[in-house]
C-alpha positions as CSV (number, residue, x, y, z in Angstrom):
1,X,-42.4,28.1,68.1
2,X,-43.3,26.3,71.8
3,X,-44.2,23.2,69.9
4,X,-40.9,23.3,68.9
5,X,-39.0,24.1,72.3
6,X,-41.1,21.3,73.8
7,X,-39.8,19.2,70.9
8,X,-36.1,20.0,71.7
9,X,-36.5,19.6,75.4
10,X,-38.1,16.4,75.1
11,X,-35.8,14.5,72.9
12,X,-32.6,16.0,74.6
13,X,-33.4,13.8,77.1
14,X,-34.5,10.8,75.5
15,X,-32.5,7.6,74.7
16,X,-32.8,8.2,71.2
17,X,-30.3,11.3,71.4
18,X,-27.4,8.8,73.0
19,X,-28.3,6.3,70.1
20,X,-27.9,8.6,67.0
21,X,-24.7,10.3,68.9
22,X,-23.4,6.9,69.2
23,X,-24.0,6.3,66.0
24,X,-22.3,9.8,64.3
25,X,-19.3,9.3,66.3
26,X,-18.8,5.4,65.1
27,X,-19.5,7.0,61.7
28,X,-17.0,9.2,61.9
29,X,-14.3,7.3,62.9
30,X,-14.9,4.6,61.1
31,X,-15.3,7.1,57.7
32,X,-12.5,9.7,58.8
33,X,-10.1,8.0,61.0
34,X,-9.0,4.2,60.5
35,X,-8.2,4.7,56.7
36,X,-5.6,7.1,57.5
37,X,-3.7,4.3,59.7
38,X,-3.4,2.0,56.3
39,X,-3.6,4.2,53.1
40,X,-0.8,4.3,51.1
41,X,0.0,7.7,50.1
42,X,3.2,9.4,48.7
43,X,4.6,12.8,50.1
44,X,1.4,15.1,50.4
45,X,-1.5,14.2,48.3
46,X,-4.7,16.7,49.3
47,X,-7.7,15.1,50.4
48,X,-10.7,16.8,51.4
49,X,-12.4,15.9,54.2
50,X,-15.9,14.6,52.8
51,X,-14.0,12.2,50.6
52,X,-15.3,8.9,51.3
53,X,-12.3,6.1,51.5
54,X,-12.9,2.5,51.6
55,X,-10.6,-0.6,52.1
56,X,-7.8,2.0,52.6
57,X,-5.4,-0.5,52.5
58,X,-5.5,-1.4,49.3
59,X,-5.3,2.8,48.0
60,X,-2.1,4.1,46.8
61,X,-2.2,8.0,46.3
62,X,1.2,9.3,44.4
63,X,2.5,12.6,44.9
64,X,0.8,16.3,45.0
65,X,-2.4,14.3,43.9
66,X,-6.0,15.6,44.9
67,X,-9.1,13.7,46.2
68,X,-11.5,16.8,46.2
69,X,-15.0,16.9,47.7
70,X,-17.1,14.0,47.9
71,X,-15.3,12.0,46.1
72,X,-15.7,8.1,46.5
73,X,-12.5,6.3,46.3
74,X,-13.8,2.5,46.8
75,X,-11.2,-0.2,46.5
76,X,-12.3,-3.6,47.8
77,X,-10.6,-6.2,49.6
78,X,-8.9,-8.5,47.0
79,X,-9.0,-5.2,44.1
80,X,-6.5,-1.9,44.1
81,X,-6.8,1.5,43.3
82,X,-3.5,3.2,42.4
83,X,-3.3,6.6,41.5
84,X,-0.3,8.4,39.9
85,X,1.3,11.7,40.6
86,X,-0.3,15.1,40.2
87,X,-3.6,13.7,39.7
88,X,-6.6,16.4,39.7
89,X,-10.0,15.0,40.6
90,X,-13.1,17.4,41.0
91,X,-15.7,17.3,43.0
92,X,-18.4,13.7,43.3
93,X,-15.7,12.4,41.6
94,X,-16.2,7.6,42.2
95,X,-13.8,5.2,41.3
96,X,-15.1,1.6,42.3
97,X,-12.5,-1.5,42.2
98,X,-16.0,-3.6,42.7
99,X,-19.5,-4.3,41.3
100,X,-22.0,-6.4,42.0
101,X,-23.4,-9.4,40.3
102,X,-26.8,-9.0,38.1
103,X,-27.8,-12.4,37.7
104,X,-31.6,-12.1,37.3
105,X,-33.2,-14.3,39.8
106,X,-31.5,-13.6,42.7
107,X,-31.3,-10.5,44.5
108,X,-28.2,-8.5,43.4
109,X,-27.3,-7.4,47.2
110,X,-26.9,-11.5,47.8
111,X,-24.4,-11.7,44.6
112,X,-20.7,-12.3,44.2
113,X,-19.0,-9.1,43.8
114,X,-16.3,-8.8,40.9
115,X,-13.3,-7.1,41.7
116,X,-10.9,-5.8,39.9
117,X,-7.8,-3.4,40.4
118,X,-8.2,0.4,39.0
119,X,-4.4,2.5,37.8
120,X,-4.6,5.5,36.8
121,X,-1.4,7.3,35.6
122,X,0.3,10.3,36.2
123,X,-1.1,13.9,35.0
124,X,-4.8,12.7,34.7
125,X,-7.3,15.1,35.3
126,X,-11.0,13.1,36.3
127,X,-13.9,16.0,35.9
128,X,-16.6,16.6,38.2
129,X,-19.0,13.6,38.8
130,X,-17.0,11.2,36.4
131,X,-17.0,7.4,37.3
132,X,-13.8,4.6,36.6
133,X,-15.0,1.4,37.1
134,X,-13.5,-1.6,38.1
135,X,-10.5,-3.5,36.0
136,X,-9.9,0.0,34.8
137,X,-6.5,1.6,33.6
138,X,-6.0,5.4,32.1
139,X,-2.9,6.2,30.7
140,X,-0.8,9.2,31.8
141,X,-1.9,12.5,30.6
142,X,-5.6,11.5,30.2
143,X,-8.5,13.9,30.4
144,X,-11.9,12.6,31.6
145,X,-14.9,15.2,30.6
146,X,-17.1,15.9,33.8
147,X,-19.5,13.1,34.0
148,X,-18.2,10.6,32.2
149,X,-18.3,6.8,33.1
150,X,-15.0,5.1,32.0
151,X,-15.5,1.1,31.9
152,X,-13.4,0.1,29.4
153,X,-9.1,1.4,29.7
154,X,-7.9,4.2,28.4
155,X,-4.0,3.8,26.7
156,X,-3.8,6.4,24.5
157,X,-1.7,9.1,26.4
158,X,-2.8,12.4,26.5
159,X,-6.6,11.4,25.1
160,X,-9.3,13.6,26.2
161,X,-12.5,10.9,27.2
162,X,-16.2,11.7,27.5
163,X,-19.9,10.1,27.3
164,X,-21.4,7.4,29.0
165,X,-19.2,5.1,28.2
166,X,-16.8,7.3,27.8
167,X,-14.9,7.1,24.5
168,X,-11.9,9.5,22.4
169,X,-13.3,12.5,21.6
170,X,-9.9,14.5,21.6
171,X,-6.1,14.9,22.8
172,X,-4.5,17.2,24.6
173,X,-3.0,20.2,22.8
174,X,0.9,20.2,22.9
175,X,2.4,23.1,24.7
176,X,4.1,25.5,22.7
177,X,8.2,25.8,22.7
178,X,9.5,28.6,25.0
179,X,11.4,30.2,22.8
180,X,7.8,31.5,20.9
181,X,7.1,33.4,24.2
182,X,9.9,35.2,23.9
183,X,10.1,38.0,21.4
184,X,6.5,39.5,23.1
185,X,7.9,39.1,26.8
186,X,11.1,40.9,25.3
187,X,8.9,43.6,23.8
188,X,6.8,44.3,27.0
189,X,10.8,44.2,28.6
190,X,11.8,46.8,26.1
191,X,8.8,49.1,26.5
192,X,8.6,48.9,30.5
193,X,12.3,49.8,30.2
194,X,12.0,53.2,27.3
195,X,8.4,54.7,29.2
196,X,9.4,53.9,33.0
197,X,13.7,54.1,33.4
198,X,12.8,55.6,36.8
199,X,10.3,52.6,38.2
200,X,12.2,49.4,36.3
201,X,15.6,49.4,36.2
202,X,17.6,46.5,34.1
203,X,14.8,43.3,33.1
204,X,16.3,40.0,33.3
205,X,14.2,38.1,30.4
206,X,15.3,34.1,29.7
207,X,18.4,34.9,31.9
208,X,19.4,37.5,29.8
209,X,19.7,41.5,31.0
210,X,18.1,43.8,29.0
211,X,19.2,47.4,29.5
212,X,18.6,49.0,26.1
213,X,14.6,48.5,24.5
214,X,16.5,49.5,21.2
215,X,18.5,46.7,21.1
216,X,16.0,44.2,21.8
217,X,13.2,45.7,18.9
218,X,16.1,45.6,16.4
């Protein structure tokens, strides 16, 4: 336990304690403050505070969409990311607008990048940990399965995308009509209404009063 006080006490006072303070605060504002001055984003998209934003000038957000935890949304300087409306992303979610060369030979950290814009459409859910690559484009409505990487586009609305890389492996069920709700909410309407006069009075179901169950079973 002293070993450790002395520890404390003797760094708390060293150079090195202004250095790495320094150095968190740059961080910081250079990771959660400047991208806010240039991102694009549309009404109030949510975006959690360890996302990871880069070249925010090139990011367009569209409306009530969601950049959840540690997300890494990575466009690059000549290369866009666009995102539609009501987009859901979950958590470790990366989309990258660059790569880096692989030329054997040469170190890949000296290489070219390749860029290339990423759009992704309205109503797409990304699951946890998946990956979009660059020169990527998913249709509206598209599922991706948690961990997926998606290199190739996606145009098939409504397609539900999984695997490394990620390829069809379903669509999206079509909601049912309404009206097939209905007779059951009508029924629970009716019932509430004949056991419990004194606690519900008259249920409004699809805009329409109900004040007689019998007429509504019948």
């Amino acid at each position: 336990m002293g070993k450790h006080v002395l520890e404390v006490v003797r760094y708390v006072f060293s150079p090195h304690l202004v250095v790495a303070l320094a150095y968190r605060f740059g961080y910081f504002i250079h990771d959660q403050v400047l991208w806010r001055a240039t991102i694009h984003i549309k009404n109030r998209p949510r975006i959690h505070p360890t996302a990871s934003i880069r070249c925010a000038h090139n990011i367009y957000v569209g409306n009530n969409s969601h950049i959840n935890h540690l997300c890494c949304v990575w466009a690059s300087k000549n290369a866009k990311i666009i995102l539609g409306d009501n987009l859901l992303m979950g958590p470790g979610v990366g989309l990258f607008a660059s790569n880096h060369g692989i030329l054997a030979g040469q170190p890949m950290t000296f290489q070219e990048w390749k860029e290339a814009s990423i759009v992704i459409g309205d109503d797409v859910w990304l699951g946890a940990h998946s990956v979009v690559t660059a020169g990527t484009h998913i249709a509206n409505g598209v599922i991706v399965a948690a961990g997926a990487v998606v290199t190739r586009s996606i145009t098939q609305e409504g397609a539900i995308v999984g695997g490394i890389p990620a390829k069809i492996i379903g669509k999206r069920p079509e909601a049912p009509e309404r009206d097939s709700y209905v007779p059951d909410t009508r029924r629970i309407a009716a019932f509430t209404h004949e056991h419990h006069p004194d606690v519900v009075g008259p249920i409004a179901v699809g805009g329409e009063e109900i004040a007689d169950g019998h007429a509504v079973l019948h």
